[in-house]
C-alpha positions as CSV (number, residue, x, y, z in Angstrom):
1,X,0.0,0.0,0.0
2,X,1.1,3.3,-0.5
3,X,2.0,6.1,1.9
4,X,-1.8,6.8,3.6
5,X,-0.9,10.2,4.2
6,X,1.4,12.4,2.3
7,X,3.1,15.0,4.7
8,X,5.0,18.1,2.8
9,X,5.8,21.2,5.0
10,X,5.8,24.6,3.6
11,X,7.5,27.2,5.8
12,X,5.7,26.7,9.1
13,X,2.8,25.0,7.6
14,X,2.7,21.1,7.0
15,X,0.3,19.5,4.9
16,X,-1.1,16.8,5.3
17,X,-2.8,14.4,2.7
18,X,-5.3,11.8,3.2
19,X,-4.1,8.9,0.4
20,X,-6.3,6.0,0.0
21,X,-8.3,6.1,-3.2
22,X,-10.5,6.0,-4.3
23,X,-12.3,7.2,-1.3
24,X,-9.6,8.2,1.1
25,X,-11.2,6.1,3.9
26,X,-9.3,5.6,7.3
27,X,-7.6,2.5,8.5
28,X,-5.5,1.3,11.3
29,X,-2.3,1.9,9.4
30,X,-3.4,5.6,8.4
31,X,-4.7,6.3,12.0
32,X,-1.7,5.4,14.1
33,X,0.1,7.2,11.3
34,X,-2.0,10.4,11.7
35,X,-1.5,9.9,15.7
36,X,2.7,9.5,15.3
37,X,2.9,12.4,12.5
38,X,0.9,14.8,14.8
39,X,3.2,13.8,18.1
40,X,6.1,14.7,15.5
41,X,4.9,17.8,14.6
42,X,4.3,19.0,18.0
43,X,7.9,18.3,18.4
44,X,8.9,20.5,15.6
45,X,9.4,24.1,16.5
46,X,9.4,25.6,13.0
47,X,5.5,24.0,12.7
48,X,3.0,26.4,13.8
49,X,0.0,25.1,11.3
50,X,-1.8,22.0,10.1
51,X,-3.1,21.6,7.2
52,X,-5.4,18.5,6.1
53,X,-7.3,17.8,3.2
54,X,-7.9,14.6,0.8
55,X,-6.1,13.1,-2.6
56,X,-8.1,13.5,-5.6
57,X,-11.0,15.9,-6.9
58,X,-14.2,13.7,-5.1
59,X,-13.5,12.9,-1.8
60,X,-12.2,14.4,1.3
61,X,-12.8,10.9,2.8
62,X,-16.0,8.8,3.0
63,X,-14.5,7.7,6.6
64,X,-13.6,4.3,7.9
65,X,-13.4,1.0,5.2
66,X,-16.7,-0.9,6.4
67,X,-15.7,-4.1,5.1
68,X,-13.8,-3.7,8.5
69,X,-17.2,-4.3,10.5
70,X,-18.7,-6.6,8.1
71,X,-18.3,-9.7,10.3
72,X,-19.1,-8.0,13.7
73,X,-16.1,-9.0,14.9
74,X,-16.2,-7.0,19.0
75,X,-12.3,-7.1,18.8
76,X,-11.8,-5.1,15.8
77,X,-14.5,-2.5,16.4
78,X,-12.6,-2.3,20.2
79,X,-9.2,-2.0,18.5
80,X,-10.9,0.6,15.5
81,X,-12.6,2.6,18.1
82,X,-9.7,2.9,20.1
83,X,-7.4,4.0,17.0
84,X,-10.2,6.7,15.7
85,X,-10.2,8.2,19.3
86,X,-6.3,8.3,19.9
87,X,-6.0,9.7,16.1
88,X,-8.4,12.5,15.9
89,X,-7.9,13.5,19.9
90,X,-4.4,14.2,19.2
91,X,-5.6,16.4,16.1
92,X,-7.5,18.2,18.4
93,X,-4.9,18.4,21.2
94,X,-2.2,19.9,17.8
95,X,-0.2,22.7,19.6
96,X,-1.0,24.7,16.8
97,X,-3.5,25.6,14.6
98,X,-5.4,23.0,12.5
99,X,-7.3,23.4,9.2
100,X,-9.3,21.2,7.1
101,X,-9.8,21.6,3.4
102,X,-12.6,19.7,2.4
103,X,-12.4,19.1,-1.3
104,X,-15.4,16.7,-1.6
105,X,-17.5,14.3,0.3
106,X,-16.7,14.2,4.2
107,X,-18.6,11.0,5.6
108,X,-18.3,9.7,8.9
109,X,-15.1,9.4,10.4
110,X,-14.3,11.7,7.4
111,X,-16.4,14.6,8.7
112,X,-15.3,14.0,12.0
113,X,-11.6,14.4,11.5
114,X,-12.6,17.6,9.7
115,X,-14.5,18.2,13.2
116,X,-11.2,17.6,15.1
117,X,-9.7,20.7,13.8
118,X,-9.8,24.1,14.7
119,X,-11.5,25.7,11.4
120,X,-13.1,24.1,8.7
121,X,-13.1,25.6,4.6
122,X,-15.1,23.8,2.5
123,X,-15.5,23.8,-1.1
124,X,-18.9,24.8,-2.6
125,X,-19.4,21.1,-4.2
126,X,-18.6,19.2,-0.7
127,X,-21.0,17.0,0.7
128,X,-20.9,16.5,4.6
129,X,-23.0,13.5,6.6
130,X,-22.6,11.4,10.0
131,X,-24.1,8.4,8.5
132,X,-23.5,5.8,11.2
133,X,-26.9,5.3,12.4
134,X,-27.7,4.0,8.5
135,X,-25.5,1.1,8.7
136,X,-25.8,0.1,12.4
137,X,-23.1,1.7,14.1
138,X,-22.5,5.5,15.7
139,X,-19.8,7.8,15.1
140,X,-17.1,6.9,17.7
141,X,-14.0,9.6,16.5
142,X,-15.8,12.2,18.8
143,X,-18.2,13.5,16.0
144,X,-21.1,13.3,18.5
145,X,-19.5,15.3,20.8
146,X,-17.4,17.8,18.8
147,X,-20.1,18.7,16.5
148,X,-22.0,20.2,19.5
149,X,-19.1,22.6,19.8
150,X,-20.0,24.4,16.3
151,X,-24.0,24.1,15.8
152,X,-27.0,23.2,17.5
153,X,-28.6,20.2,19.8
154,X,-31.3,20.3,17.2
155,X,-29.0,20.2,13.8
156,X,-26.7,17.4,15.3
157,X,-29.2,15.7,15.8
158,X,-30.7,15.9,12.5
159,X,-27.2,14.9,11.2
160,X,-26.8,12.0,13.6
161,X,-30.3,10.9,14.0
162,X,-31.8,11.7,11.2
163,X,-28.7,11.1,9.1
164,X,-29.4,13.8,7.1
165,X,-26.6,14.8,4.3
166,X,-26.0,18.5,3.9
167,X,-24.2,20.5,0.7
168,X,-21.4,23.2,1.8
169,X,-23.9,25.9,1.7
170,X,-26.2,24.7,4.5
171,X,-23.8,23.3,6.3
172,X,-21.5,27.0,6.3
173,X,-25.2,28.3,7.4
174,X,-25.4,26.2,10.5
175,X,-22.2,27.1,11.8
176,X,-20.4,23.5,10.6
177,X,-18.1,24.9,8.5
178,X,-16.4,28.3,8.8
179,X,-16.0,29.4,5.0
180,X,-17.1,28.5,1.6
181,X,-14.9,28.9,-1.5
182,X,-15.1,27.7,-5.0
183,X,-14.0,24.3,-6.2
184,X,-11.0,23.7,-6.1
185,X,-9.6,26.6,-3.8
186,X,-10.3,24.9,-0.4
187,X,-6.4,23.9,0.1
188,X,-5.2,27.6,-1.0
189,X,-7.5,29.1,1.2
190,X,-6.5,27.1,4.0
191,X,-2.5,27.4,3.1
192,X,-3.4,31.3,3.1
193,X,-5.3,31.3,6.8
194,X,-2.2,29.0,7.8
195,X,0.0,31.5,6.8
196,X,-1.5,34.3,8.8
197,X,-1.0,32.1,12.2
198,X,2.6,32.3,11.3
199,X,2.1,36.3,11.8
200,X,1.6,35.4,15.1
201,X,3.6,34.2,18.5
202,X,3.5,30.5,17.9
203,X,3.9,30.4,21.8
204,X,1.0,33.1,22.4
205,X,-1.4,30.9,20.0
206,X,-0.9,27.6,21.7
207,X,-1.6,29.1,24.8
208,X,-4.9,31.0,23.4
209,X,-6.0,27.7,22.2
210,X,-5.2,25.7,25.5
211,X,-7.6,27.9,26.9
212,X,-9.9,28.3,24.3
213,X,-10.1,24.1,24.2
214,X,-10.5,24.0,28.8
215,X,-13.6,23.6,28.8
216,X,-14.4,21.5,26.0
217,X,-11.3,19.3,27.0
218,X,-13.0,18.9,31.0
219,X,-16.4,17.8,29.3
220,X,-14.5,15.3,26.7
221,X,-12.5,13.8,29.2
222,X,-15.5,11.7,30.0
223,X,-17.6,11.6,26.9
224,X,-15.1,10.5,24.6
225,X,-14.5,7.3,26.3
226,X,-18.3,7.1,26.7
227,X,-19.0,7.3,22.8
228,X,-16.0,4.7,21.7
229,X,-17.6,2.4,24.4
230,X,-21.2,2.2,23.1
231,X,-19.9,2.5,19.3
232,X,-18.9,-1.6,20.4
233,X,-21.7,-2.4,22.1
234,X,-23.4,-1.6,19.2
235,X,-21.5,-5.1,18.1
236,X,-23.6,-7.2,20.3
237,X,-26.7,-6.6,17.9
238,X,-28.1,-8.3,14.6
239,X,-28.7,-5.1,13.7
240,X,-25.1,-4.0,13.2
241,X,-24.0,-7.0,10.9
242,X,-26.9,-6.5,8.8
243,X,-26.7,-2.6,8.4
244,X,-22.6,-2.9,7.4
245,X,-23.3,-5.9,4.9
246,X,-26.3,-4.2,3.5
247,X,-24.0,-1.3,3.0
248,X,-21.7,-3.3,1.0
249,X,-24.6,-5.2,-1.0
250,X,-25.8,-2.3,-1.7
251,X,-29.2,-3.6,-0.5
252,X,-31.9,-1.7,1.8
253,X,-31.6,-3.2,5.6
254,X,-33.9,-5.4,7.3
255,X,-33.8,-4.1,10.8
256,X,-34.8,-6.3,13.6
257,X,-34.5,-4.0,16.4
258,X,-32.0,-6.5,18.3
């Protein structure tokens, strides 16, 4: 397989890729990668920005590979939870400042790494959805709790529970997404707002953002944990096998309730 994420740095800016086509979806190797090349950044003085955004014109990334869940194996959805979490919680807990640049569809675990950064640009044409609930499972890379930092109680829930899909427009009207741009210009944008964090004290920045995060990080500290925990229990149900395989027979489920 080749390199899941690219990483290039540009002055004090370094880019990251996500590099798994066609859809750019997350596995283990890519998360513990994302977890290790954050922890190296952090050690890198000269870094004082994150950038991330997808390979390719379509995707940002439709998320995690399903065929992972197909067999409702309880091991690998512990082990997969528990790599989502570490992954997008140290994108969250990035010294500096983080910035997606959605280019396409952001699905699942692909909206919620976008939902682990500081600030979001999104390209008219994207596509954003927390899908879980439509194939038996629940977002467990913090999108139920970090998507109650941007909008409402009543529009996460319509994304989670309704598993509504929104276009860039709406979801830049809701708060979800902090700035709209053409196609195509989501990465320059975001190169362009990395570049004016480099104006700034590095130092000063991290510790605005220490305590801008407090009080999100104090109210995390227990719902993370909480979210990755019922994400497996969710294995213990017919209904979870059936949703994922459905998914991949590209068939309507036949929920049992159980």
């Amino acid at each position: 397989m080749s390199n899941p994420i690219l990483i290039e740095k540009r002055g004090h800016t370094a880019l990251l890729t996500m590099n798994n086509p066609p859809a750019n979806t997350w596995t283990e190797q890519s998360l513990k990668m994302l977890k290790s090349t954050v922890a190296e950044l952090n050690a890198d003085r000269d870094i004082y920005a994150l950038v991330i955004t997808g390979q390719g014109e379509k995707f940002f990334s439709a998320g995690a590979d399903l065929n992972l869940f197909a067999d409702g194996d309880f091991g690998v959805a512990r082990n997969m939870s528990r790599y989502f979490g570490e992954a997008f919680e140290a994108l969250s807990n990035f010294r500096g400042v983080s910035i997606a640049a959605i280019n396409g569809f952001a699905m699942g675990g692909g909206l919620e790494v976008a939902l682990a950064c500081d600030i979001r640009v999104a390209e008219e044409q994207a596509q954003m959805a927390l899908p879980e609930a439509k194939v038996g499972l629940l977002p467990c890379a913090g999108g139920t709790q970090n998507l109650l930092n941007l909008t409402s109680m009543a529009w996460a829930k319509r994304l989670i529970l309704c598993g509504e899909r929104l276009k860039a427009d709406k979801a830049y009207e809701i708060g979800l997404v902090e700035e709209l741009v053409p196609q195509g210009g989501a990465l320059d944008r975001a190169l362009e707002l990395a570049e004016g964090v480099a104006q700034q004290s590095p130092s000063a920045v991290a510790a605005c953002k220490e305590l801008i995060q407090l009080v999100h990080q104090r109210n995390n500290s227990t719902t993370l944990p909480t979210e990755r925990e019922l994400f497996v229990d969710l294995f213990h149900t017919e209904d979870q096998k059936e949703g994922v395989n459905a998914f991949l027979e590209k068939r309507k489920p036949q929920w049992k309730n159980q």
